[in-house]
C-alpha positions in Angstrom: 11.9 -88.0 17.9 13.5 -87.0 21.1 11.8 -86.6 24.0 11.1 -82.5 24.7 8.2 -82.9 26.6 10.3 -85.1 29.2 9.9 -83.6 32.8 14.0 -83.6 33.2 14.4 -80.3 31.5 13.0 -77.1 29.8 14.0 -75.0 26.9 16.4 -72.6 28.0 17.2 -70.1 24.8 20.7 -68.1 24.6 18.9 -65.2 24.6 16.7 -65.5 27.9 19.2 -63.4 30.3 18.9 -60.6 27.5 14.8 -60.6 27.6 13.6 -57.2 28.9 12.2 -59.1 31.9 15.4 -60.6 32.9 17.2 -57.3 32.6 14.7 -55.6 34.7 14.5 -57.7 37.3 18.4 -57.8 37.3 18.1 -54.1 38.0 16.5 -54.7 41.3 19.1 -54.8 44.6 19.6 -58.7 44.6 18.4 -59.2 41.2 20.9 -61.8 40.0 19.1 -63.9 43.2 15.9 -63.4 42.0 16.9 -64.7 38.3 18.7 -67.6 40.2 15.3 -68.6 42.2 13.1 -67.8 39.1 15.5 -70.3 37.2 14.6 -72.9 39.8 11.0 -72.1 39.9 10.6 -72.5 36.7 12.5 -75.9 36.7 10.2 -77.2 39.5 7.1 -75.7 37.9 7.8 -77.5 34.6 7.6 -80.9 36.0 3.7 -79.9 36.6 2.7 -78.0 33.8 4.0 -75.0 34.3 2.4 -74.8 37.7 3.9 -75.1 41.6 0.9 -75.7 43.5 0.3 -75.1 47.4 0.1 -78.6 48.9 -1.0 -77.1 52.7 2.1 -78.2 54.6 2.9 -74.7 55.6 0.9 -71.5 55.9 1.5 -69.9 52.4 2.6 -71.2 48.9 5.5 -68.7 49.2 6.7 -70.6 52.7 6.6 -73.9 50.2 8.4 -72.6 48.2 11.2 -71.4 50.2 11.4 -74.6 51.9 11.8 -76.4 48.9 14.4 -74.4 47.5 16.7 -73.5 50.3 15.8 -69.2 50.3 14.0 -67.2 53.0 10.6 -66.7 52.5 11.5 -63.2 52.4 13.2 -63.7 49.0 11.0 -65.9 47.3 8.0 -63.4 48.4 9.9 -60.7 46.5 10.5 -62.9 43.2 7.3 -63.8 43.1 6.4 -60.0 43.0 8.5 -59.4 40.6 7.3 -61.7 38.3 4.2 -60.8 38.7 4.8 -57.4 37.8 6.9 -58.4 34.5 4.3 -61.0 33.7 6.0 -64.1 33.9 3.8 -65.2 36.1 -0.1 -66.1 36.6 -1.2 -66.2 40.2 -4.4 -68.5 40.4 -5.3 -66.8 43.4 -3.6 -68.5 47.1 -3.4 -72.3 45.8 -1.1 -71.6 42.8 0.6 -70.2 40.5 1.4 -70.2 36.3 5.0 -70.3 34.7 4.3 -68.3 31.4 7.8 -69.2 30.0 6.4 -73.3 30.5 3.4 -72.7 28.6 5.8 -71.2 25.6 7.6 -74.1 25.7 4.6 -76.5 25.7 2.7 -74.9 23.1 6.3 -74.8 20.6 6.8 -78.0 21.1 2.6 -79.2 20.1 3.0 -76.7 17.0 5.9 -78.7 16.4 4.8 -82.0 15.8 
């Protein structure tokens, strides 16, 4: 059996830029950035579960974040609202947050086996 629950990648399906979500949030002036840093959220947040976690180096989880991935905080503040409000995302109050999409994936691969 291959390894899918490997930390190196996720299940990306051919229809995921066609999801409502995704089309929405591609509505949205800078969109296509937002889709870009939820891409790469989601690719971090896989490696733990389907959470990113604030680890109290800077201020807020969103300052992290940006850090991280190379955007303003400004940007990733506004995907994370976004997400929110297409509910892709769980907040877990200030400390973390929950990639819906990861949990998909997780539970697909457990009814799998």
């Amino acid at each position: 059996m291959t390894d899918i629950q490997s930390k190196d990648h996720f299940i990306l399906y051919t229809d995921f830029l066609d999801g409502l979500p995704i089309k929405a949030i591609r509505k949205f002036a800078g969109g296509d950035t937002y889709v870009i840093v939820y891409l790469r959220m989601l690719l971090k947040a896989q490696a733990c579960k389907g959470y990113i976690r604030h680890q109290r180096i800077l201020p807020t989880l969103s300052e992290e974040i940006a850090l991280e991935l190379g955007e303003t905080k400004e940007t990733v503040t506004a995907t994370l609202s976004i997400l929110e409000n297409c509910h892709l995302i769980e907040r877990q109050g200030t400390e973390s947050i929950f990639f819906k999409q990861c949990q998909t994936e997780q539970e697909k691969v457990i009814d799998s086996e």
